[in-house]
N, C-alpha and C positions, 0 to 999 in steps of 0.2 A: 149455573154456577152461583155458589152462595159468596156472599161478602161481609166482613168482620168490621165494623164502622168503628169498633171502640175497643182497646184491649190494651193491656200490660204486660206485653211479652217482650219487650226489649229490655236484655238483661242488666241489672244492676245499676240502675239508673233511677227507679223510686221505689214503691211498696210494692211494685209486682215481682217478673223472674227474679231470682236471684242468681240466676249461674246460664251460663250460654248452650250448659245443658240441659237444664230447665225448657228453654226458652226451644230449643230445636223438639223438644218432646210436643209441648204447647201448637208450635206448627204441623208436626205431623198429624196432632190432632183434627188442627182444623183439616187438614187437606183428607183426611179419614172421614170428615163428616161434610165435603162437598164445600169445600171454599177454599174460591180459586181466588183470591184479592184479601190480603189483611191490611187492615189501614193502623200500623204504631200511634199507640196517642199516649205517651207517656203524658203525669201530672204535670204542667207549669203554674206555679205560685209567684204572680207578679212580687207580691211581699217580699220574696225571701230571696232573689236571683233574677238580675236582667235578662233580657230575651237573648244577649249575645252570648251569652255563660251559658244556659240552657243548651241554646242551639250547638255549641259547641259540646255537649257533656252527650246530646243525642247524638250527634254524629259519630262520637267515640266508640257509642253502646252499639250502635247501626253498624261502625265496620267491624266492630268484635264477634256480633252475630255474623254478618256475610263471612266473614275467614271461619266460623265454625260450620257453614254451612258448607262452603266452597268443600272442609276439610271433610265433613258427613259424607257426601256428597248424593246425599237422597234428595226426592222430588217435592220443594215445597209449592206454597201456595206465591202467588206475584206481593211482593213489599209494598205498602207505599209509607210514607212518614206526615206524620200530624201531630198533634197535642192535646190533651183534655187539659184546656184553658181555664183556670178558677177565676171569677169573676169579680177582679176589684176596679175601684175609681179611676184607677191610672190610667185600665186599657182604654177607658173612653176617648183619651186624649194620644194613642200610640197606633203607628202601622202594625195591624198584626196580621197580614198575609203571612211573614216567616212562618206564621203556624197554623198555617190552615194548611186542609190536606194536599201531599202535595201535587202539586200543577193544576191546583183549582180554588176557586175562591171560597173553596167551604169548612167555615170555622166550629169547633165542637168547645162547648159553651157547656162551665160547670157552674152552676149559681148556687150561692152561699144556702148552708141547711139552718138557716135563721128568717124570724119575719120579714114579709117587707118590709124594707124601708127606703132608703134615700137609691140604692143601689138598682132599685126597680128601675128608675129614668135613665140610668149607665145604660142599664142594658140595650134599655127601648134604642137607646143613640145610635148604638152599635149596631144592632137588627137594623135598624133605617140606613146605615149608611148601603148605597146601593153596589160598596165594593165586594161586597161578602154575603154569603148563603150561611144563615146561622143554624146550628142544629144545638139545639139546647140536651143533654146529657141526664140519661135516667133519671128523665122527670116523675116516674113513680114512686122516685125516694122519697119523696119531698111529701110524700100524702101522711104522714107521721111527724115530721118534724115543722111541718107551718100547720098556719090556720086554716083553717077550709077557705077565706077567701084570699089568703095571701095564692094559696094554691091554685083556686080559681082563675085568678091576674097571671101564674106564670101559664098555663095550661092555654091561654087566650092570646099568649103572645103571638104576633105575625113571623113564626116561623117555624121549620122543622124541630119536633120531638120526637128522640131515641126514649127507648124502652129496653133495657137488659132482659136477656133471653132466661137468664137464672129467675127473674120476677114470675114469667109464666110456667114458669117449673115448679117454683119451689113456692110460691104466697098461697095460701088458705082460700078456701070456697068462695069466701063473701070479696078478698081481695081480689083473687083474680077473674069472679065476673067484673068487677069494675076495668080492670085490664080489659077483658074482651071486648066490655061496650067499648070502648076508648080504641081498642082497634075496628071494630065494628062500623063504628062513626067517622073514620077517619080523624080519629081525635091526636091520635101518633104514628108515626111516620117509617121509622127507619128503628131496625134491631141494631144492637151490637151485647158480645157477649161480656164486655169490661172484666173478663179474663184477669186474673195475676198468679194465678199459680195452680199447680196440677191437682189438688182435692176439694179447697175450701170453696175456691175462685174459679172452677176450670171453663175450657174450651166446653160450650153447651149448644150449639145453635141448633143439632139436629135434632134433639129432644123437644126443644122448644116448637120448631116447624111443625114437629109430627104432633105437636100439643094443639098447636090454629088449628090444624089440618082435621084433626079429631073435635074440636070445639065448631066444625063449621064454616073457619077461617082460611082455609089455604087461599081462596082467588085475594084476601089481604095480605097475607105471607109474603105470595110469590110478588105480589106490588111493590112490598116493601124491600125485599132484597131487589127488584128489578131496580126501584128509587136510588136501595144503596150505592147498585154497583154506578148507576148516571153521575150522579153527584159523585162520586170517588175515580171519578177520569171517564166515565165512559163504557 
């Protein structure tokens, strides 16, 4: 069974689904390409909206979907809810289990597409604290918008790194040998396909698999969904 760590299919809630029919399309997808477990992580922007308004606005989008599903009434994949967390000052000083995935302590950690700077030691605090399992958030983006050694500092952090399934699809020759060594090495950890919508964004993971698999990689593949689905309940 494969597992979805990262997506935007929970409708009308940020820049991914937009309609709850969107969003029912998105999961038959995944469960067409062999994932049995999506883990929701809509966007939260400490800046712009407390953690109790968020959580409230997810809940809303979460029973909108299940009454569309109940009402489909086809066969998806198992829910669970989380957040792709952007990383400001604030959280270093806030409980944020409310958003790690749920019934686990494993929080998905978006860090800023700027140099390092003061925000580096937020992080470190958070990864240290011993209540949370951090997985830091398509850190392959980050190879274009920092420095080669800003980038180095996040890639060396003590803890879990995802990788978007769409990066090993879709980057160029020179990019994505860098991807392989990095999966190779055990340099990154956990897929997620960060999914938001049916063309530009879509549900991609079995493309990607059958990309390892062809590259050499499947016994890291299957590692890495095994890792997903532990860390995501079990």
């Amino acid at each position: 069974m494969n597992v979805d760590l990262h997506c935007h299919i929970l409708p009308g809630i940020d820049d991914g689904s937009e309609s709850s029919e969107m969003s029912l399309e998105m999961l038959r997808r995944e469960r067409a390409q062999g994932v049995g477990r999506v883990v929701l992580t809509p966007h939260f922007y400490r800046h712009r909206e407390d953690q109790r308004s968020f959580l409230k606005r997810r809940q809303a989008s979460y029973e909108r979907l299940l009454r569309a599903m109940e009402k489909d009434g086809g066969a998806f994949p198992e829910l669970k809810l989380g957040a792709e967390v952007a990383m400001t000052t604030e959280l270093r000083f806030e409980d944020l289990s409310p958003l790690c995935i749920e019934g686990t302590n494993t929080l998905l950690l978006e860090l800023p597409f700027t140099k390092m700077g003061s925000w580096y030691g937020d992080v470190r605090a958070i990864i240290e604290r011993n209540t949370y399992r951090v997985v830091l958030a398509h850190v392959e983006r980050f190879r274009d918008s920092l420095d080669k050694k800003s980038h180095e500092q996040i890639m060396e952090l003590p803890c879990l790194k995802q990788i978007n399934t769409s990066s090993i699809i879709e980057d160029g020759f020179f990019r994505r040998r860098q991807l392989l060594k990095w999966v190779a090495d055990g340099d990154v950890h956990l897929l997620g396909t960060d999914a938001h919508n049916l063309d530009k964004r879509p549900v991609n993971i079995r493309k990607a698999i059958e990309i390892l698999s062809e590259k050499g990689h499947r016994a890291e593949a299957k590692e890495m969904i095994a890792r997903g689905l532990k860390i995501s309940g079990g």
